[in-house]
N, C-alpha and C positions, 0 to 999 in steps of 0.2 A: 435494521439499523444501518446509515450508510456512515463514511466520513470521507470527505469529498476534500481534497488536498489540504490536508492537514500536517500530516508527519512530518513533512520535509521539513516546517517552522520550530516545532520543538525541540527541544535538547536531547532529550534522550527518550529518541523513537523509541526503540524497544519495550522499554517500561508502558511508554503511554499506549503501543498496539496491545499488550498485555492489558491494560484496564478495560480496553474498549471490549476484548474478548472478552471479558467477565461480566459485561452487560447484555450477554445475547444470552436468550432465553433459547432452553432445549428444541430443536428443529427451527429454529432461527439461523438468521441470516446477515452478516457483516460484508456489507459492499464499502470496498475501499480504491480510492483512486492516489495516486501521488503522483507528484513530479518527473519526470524517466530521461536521461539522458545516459548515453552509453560510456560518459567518461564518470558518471556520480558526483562531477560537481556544484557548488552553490553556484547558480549563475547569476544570481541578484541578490540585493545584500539581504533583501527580507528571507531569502532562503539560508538553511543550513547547510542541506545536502538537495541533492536529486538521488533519485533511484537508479538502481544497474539491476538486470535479471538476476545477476548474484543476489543483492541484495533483497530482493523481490524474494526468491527465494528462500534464504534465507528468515525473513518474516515468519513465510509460512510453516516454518518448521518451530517456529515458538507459539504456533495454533494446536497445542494438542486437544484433542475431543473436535477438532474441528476436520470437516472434508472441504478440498477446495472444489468448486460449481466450474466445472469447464478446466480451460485451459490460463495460467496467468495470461494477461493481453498486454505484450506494451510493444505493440507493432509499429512502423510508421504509419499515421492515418494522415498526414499530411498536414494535425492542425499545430503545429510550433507557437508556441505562446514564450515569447523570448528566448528561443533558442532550445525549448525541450518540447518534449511530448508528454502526454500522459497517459499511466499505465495503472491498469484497473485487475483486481481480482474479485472475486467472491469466494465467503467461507461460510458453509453451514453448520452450526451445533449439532455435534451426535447427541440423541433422542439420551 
C-alpha cells in the first residue's frame, strides 16, 4: 500500500496514518512519502503542515506491530518542489 503525499493535506494526520496502518495486511507493507521541510511549515495554502524528522519520527512511533524497512529518508536530494523536499519511509506489518 503506498500514500504518496497526502498527510501534509489533512487535519488531523495522526488519525488518518492510523487508518492507513489498519489496512495493511500481515507482512505487508505501507510506503509513505510527505512533504519535509526542516522548519514544519505550511508553505502553500493547499498545505497544512510539512514534515520535520521529529515529526517523521514521531509518526512512527504510533506504528505499533509495524517495523520500519531501512532507515527514515528525508535527505536533501536536490528536488524542491516549492520550497520543500520530500521524505519517505516504509513500514512493514509484524506477521
Amino acid at each position: 500500500m503506498s500514500c504518496a503525499s497526502v498527510l501534509e493535506h489533512v487535519e488531523n494526520d495522526e488519525r488518518f496514518f492510523q487508518k492507513l496502518l489498519r489496512h495493511v495486511r500481515p507482512g505487508g507493507v505501507l510506503v509513505l512519502t510527505v512533504d519535509f521541510h526542516p522548519s514544519g511549515a505550511a508553505l502553500s495554502a493547499e498545505h497544512r503542515r510539512t514534515y520535520t524528522a521529529a515529526a517523521l519520527k514521531q509518526l512512527v512511533q504510533l506504528a505499533e506491530g509495524f517495523t520500519p524497512l531501512g532507515e527514515l529518508d528525508y535527505r536533501d536530494h536536490g528536488a524542491h518542489v516549492n520550497g520543500y523536499n520530500f521524505a519517505s519511509l516504509a513500514l512493514q506489518r509484524n506477521q
